[in-house]
C-alpha positions, 0 to 999 in steps of 0.5 A, a space after each residue: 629267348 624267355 624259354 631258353 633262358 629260364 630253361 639255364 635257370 633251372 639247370 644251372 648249379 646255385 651260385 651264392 655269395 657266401 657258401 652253407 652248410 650242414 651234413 644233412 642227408 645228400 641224397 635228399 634234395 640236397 642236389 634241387 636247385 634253388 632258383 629263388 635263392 638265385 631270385 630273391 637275392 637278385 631282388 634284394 640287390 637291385 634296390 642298391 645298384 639302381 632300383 631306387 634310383 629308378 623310383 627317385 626318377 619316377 618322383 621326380 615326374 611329379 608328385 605321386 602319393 604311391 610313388 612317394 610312399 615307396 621312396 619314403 621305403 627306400 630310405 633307411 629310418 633316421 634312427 628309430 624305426 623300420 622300413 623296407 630298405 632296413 630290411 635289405 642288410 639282414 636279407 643278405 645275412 640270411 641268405 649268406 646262411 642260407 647257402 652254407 649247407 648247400 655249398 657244404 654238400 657238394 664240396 663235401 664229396 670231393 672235401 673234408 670238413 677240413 678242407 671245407 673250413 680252410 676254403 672258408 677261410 679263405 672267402 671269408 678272408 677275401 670278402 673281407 679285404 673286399 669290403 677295405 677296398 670298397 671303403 679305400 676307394 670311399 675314402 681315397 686311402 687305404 683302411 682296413 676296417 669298415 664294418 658299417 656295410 655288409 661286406 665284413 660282417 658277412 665275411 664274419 657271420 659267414 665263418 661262423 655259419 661254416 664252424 656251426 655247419 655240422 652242429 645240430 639245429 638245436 645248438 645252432 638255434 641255442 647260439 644265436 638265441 644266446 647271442 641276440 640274449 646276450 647283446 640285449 642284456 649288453 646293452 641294457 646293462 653296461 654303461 659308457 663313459 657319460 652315457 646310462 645303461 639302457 640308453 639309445 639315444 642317437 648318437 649317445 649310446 653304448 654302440 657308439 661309444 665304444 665305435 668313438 672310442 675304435 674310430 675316432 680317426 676314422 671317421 674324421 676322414 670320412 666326407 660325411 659324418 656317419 651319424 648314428 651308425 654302429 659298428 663293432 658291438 653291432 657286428 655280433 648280433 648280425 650273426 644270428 640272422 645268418 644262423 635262422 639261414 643257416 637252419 632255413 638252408 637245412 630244412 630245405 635240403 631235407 626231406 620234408 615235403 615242400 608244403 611242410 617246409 613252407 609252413 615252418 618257414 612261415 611260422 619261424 618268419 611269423 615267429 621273430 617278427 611276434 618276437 621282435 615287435 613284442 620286445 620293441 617296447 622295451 629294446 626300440 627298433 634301431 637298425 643303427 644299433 642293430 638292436 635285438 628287437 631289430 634284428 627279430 623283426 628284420 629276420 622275421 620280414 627276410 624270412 618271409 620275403 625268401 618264402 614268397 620267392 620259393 613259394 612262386 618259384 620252387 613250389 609252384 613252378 613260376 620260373 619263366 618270371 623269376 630270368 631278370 631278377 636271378 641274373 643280377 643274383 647269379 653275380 652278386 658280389 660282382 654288381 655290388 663292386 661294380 656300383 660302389 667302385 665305377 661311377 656309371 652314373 657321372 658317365 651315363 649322366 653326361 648323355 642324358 642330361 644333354 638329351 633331357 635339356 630343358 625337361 629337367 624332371 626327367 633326366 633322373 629316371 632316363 639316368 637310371 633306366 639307362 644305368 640300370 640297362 647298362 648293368 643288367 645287360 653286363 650281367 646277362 652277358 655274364 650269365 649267358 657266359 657261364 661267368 660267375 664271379 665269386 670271393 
């Protein structure tokens, strides 16, 4: 079955959640799959559809210095800081920009550039609404805009991507170094009402204002308040993660040699993260605020995280480990409504909590491993259907 199963991984097309790219040559690998696309997506969404979950039921068995460590990474930082689950939201942009070039040659042989804008557009547009409808269900009634998760900001950066996807890589680059210039010097030169320049203060900074003063009305209806998080102002900068993926994607569909591309994709990891934590001094690390600094350093660690993951598995050919991890990448965007809008958890938890009975500590982790078989069993039905469900 193993056999079978990582054979479909190295034959099927690559299945992204926000198409790529650029005209790079498409008779260079722009036609190789890449499974540690499909892999390390798949790693990245399993955290959010159970995986924490699962390492808060470990805990739960008792206290483990290694098991707490974990969960302590699968938290996001209360304001300053980062951690591992900070990093998870950037991981997607990259990847979002990772696949515009692959997706862009191969709708570019039957497509205009024209015709390529327009169905980005469109998914853009689709994945927007998706993100309104994840937080009507939150809220109980409609609402449009809810740029605190990824979905819309995806939607934005991803057209983005699109609109740049023919540019040269040093324009591309140019862009998003602008733009990640240009939210620094925002934020450390403007104002707000009561609030200095230069100021990040939880819950009393210039991101914040401006999101009060956006959606006060807002988020007085929320069940909780939204400490601390930005939103509009915050979006920009989100851009250039997808940017650094956008060029990625293209170093990969050349005709580099795979050492090559792997050493670039080390030294631009390297690179941000030298960058980022070299500037934290000055402009903190608040993924809150989705600072420069923070948004170098989480650029910086995604980079790494996809090249360990095309490392093993494009490189050196490990595909046989990588089946449980692309099944859950390969639908994505489905997983991620399929969690936010069912409560299969309040389900499942009728059963193991009956089963547990007085063994409290365990219920938790038979509550995960059971959501979480439940979910990938759905999705290995999907993938072996050839079910592939995109925006």
């Amino acid at each position: 079955m193993a056999d079978k199963v990582s054979t479909r991984v190295a034959e099927k097309e690559i299945r992204l959640e926000a198409p790529v790219t650029r005209e790079v040559s498409l008779s260079a690998p722009a036609a190789e799959r890449l499974s540690s696309l499909d892999c390390f997506r798949g790693f990245i969404m399993f955290w959010i559809v159970g995986g924490e979950a699962l390492m808060v039921g470990v805990q739960a068995l008792g206290q483990n210095p290694i098991f707490k460590g974990v969960v302590y990474e699968l938290r996001h930082t209360p304001w300053e800081g980062l951690r591992f689950y900070d990093c998870i939201w950037p991981s997607f942009m990259l990847m979002v920009g990772l696949s515009v070039p692959l997706s862009f040659a191969k709708r570019s042989l039957a497509q205009t550039y024209s015709q390529f804008v327009v169905h980005a557009l469109r998914r853009s547009l689709v994945l927007f609404l998706l993100g309104s409808v994840r937080e009507s269900v939150f809220l109980g009634s409609p609402f449009l805009i809810e740029l605190s998760s990824a979905l819309q900001p995806i939607a934005i950066a991803y057209f983005v991507a699109v609109l740049l996807v023919r540019k040269s890589p040093r324009v591309q680059g140019a862009v998003a170094g602008l733009i990640l210039a240009a939210y620094a010097i925002l934020l450390a030169l403007v104002p707000a009402p009561g609030i200095p320049a230069g100021t990040y203060e939880l819950n009393h900074n210039l991101v914040n204002a401006v999101d009060l003063a956006l959606f006060r009305a807002h988020w007085a209806r929320w069940p909780y308040a939204p400490e601390g998080w930005g939103t509009a102002l915050s979006t920009i900068p989100t851009v250039s993660t997808t940017i650094l993926g956008l060029l990625i994607g293209e170093l990969l569909m050349s005709k580099r040699s795979k050492e090559s591309k792997v050493k670039m994709i080390g030294a631009a990891g390297l690179s941000c993260l030298a960058l980022g934590y070299a500037l934290s001094p000055v402009v903190p690390i608040v993924m809150k605020m989705w600072t420069t600094s923070y948004g170098l350093v989480t650029a910086g660690w995604a980079c790494l995280m996809f090249l360990a993951f095309y490392w093993l598995i494009d490189v050196r050919g490990y595909r046989r480990l990588s089946v449980a991890f692309v099944v859950i990448g390969s639908n994505a965007i489905f997983i991620y409504m399929f969690s936010s809008l069912v409560p299969l958890g309040q389900w499942v938890g009728i059963f193991t909590r009956t089963m547990a009975g007085s063994s409290a500590r365990v219920e938790p982790l038979s509550r995960a491993v059971c959501v979480l078989a439940i979910e990938w069993l759905i999705l290995f039905w999907m993938y072996r259907k050839n079910i592939f469900i995109k925006a």
